[in-house]
C-alpha positions in Angstrom: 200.2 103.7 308.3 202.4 105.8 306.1 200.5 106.8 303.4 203.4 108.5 301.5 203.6 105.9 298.8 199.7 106.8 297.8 200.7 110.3 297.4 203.6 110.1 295.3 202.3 107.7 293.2 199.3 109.3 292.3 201.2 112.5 291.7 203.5 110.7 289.4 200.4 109.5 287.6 198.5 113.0 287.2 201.9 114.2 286.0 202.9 111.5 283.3 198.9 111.3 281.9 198.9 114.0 279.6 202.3 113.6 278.5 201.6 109.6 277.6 198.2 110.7 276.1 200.1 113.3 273.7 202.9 111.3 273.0 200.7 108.1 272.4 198.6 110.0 269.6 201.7 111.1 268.4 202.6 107.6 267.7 198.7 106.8 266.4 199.0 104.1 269.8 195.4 103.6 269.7 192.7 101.2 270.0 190.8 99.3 267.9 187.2 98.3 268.6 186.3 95.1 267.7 183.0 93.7 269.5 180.2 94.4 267.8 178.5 97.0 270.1 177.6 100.5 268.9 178.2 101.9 272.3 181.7 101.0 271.9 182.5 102.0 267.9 183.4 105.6 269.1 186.1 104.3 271.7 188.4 103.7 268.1 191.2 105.5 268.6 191.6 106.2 271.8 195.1 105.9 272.9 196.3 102.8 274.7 199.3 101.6 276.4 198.3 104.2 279.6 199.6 101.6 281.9 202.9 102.5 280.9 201.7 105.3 283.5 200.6 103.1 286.1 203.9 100.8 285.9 206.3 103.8 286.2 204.7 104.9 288.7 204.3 101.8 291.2 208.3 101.2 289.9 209.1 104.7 291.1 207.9 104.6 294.3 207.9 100.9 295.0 211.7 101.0 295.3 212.3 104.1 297.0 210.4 102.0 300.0 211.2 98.9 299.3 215.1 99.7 300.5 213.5 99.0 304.1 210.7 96.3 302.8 212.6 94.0 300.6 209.2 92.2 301.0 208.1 94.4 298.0 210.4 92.9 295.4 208.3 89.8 295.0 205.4 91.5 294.4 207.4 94.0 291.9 208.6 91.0 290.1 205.3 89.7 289.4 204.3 93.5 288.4 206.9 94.6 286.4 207.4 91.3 284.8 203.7 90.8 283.5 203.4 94.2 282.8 206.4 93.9 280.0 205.0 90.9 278.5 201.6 93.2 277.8 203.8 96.2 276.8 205.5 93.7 274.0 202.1 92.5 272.9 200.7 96.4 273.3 203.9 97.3 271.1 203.5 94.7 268.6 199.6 95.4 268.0 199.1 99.3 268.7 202.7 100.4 267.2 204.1 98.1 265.1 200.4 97.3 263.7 200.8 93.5 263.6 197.4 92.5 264.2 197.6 89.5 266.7 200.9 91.0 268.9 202.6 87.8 270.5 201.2 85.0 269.4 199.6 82.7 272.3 202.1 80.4 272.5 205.0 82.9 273.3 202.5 85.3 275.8 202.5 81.9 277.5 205.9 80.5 278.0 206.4 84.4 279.3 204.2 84.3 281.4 205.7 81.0 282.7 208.9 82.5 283.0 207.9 85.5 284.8 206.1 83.1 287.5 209.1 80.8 287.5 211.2 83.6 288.5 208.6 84.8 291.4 208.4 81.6 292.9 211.8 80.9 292.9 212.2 84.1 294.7 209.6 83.3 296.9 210.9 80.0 298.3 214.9 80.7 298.4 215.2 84.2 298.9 211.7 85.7 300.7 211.7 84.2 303.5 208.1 84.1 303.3 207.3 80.4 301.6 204.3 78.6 300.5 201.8 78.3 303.4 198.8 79.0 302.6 196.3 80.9 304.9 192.6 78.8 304.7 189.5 81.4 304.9 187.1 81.3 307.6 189.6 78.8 309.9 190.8 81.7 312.5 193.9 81.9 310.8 194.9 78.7 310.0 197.4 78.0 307.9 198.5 74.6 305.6 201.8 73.5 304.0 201.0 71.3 301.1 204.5 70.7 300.0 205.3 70.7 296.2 201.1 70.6 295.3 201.7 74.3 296.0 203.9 75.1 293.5 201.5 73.9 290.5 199.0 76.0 292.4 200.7 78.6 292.3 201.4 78.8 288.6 197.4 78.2 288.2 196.4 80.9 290.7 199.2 83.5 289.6 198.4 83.2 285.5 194.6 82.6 285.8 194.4 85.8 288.3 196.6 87.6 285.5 194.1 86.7 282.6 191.0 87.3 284.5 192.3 90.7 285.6 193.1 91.0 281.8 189.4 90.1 280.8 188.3 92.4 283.4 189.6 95.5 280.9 186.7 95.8 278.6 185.0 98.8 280.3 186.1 102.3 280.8 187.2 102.3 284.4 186.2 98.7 285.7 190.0 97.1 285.9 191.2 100.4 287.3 188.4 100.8 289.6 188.0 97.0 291.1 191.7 96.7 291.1 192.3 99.5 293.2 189.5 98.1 295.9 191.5 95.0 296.1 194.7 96.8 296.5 193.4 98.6 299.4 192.0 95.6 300.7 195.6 94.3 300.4 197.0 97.1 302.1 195.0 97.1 305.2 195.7 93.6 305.4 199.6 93.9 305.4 199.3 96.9 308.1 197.6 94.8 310.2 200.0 91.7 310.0 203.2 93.9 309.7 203.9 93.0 306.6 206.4 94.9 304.5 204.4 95.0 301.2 202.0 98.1 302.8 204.0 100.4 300.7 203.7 98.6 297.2 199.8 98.3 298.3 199.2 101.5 298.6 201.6 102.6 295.5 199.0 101.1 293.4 196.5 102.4 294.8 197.7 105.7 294.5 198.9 104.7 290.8 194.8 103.8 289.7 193.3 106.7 291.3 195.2 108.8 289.2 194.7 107.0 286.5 191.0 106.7 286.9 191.2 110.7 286.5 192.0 109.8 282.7 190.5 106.3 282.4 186.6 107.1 283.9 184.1 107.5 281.6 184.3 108.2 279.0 188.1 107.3 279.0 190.8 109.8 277.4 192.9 106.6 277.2 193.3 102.8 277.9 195.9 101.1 280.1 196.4 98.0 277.6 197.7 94.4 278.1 200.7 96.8 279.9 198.4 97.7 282.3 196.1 94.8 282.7 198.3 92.2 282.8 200.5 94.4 285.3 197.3 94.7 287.6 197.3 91.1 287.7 200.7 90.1 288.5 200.4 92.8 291.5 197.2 91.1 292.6 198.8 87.3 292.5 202.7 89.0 294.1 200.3 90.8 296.8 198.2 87.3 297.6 201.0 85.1 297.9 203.7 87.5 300.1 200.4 87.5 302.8 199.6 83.5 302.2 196.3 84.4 300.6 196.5 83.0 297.4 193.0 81.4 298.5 191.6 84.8 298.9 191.6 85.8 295.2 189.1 83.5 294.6 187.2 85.5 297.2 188.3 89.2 297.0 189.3 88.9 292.7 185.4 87.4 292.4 185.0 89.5 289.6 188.5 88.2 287.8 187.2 85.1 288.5 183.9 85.3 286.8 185.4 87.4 283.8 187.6 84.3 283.0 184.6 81.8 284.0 182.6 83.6 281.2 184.6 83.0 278.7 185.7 79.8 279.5 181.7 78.8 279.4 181.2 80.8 276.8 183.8 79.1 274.0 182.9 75.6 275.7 179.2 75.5 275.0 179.5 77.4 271.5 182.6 74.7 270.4 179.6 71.9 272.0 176.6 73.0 270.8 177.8 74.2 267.3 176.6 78.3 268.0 175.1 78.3 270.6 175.6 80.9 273.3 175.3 81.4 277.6 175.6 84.4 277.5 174.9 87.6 274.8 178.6 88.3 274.6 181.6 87.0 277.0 183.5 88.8 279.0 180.4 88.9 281.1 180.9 92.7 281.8 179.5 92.7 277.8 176.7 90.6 278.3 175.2 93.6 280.8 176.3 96.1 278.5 173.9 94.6 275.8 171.4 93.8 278.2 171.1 97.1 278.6 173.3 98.3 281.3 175.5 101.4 280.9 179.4 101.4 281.1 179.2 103.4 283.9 176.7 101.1 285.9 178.8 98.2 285.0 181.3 100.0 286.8 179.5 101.0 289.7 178.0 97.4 290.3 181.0 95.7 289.8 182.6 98.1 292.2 179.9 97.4 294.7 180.6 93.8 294.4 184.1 94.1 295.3 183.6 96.2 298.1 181.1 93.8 299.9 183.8 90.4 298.5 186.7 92.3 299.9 185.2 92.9 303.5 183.4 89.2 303.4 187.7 88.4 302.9 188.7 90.7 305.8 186.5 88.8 307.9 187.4 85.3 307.0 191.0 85.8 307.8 
């Protein structure tokens, strides 16, 4: 395996930090605290928008490899795409201080849009398709015909959001992210796939940025870096027919976006009522008790033991 893409990306990452950082406070880029949780009160004004770092950086060295693995342009597609549509909405909030950034309506049809343009790439020019690798089958794999396409906008948006959710916590969508995308890169070695370099760009791209974004965090990566995460996640999933496997190895997306979905379903049905103490769930620990950093390490734990349950069930 040619770990050159780790290396330069995490280099371009360590290199562009401080420079964001500055330039971000120039610009008074920061966040705003809104849950109601002393822990998190002195996190206001932090800077945001870091994954402005993370995105250049996969970019940068993404293409340099992908001139020999065009199987990386999907997957930077999905990337790149999402991770504009949170730089608009991190723009709009953090910069241009409107409140609500893009309203819901148009961070949807965006993100509809960016997916339409993936798949469509996918199918006519990838070469790669729609079959769908089932866990714990030996390798089995099932064409469903045009039910995958619906799929597909479901598993690519919701694994978006959820990784979105997932950034509450200083370091926990950096951190679980970067398990999954080495999970994802061993993968693709194994099968020969060409996306090993974009795999291990990211992973490269969060370890530096982890330097900055640990506890406690000298800045935030933002919807540019969130949403990004999550677009690399779905792209990475779908070039290796494992869009299945998110449910599996993105467990912790998954019960991010659960949470809330629970959470807004039983308060709307019960008039106030509550599951849990505050949704995302990573909250609900936090006020149980837990610190950020243990929500981290837990978390972390928990996609270490999901992503070798997924190696297995290949």
């Amino acid at each position: 395996m040619n770990f050159a893409p780790l290396f330069i990306s995490f280099f371009i990452v360590l290199f562009i930090g401080p420079v964001l950082i500055k330039k971000l406070k120039e610009l008074k880029a920061q966040q705003t605290e809104r849950e109601i949780m002393e822990s998190h009160v002195a996190k206001t004004g932090t800077p945001t928008m870091g994954g402005v770092a993370i995105l250049t950086s996969v970019l940068i060295t993404s293409l340099i490899f992908a001139i020999q693995n065009p199987e990386i342009y999907p997957v930077l597609i999905l990337t790149v795409g999402f991770g504009l549509i949170g730089f608009i909405d991190d723009f709009l909030k953090v910069v241009l201080r409107r409140s609500d950034g893009l309203i819901a309506w148009q961070k949807m049809l965006l993100q509809i849009l960016v997916t339409t343009i993936f798949a469509v790439y996918l199918v006519k020019f990838s070469g790669v398709g729609l079959d769908i690798l089932i866990p714990f089958t030996d390798g089995l794999t099932v064409n469903i015909g045009w039910v995958a396409l619906p799929i597909l906008y479901f598993a690519v948006i919701g694994t978006v959001n959820g990784t979105n959710f997932t950034d509450g916590v200083d370091g926990l969508a950096t951190t679980v992210t970067m398990i999954v995308s080495i999970f994802f890169a061993i993968v693709s070695y194994e099968e020969g796939s060409g996306i090993t370099g974009i795999c291990l760009a990211m992973t490269g791209a969060l370890m530096g940025f982890l330097v900055f974004n640990c506890y406690p965090a000298k800045i935030f990566m933002g919807d540019t870096g969130s949403l990004a995460l999550g677009g690399f996640v779905a792209g990475a999933a779908y070039m290796l027919h494992m869009p299945l496997f998110i449910i599996i190895v993105g467990i912790i997306y998954v019960m991010e976006v659960l949470s809330v979905m629970i959470q807004v379903s039983y308060f709307k049905l019960t008039h106030g009522k509550r599951v849990f103490r505050m949704a995302p769930i990573h909250h609900h620990f936090e006020l149980g008790g837990w610190s950020e950093t243990k929500v981290v390490c837990i978390f972390s734990l928990i996609t270490m033991l999901v992503c070798v349950i997924g190696y297995m069930a290949r």
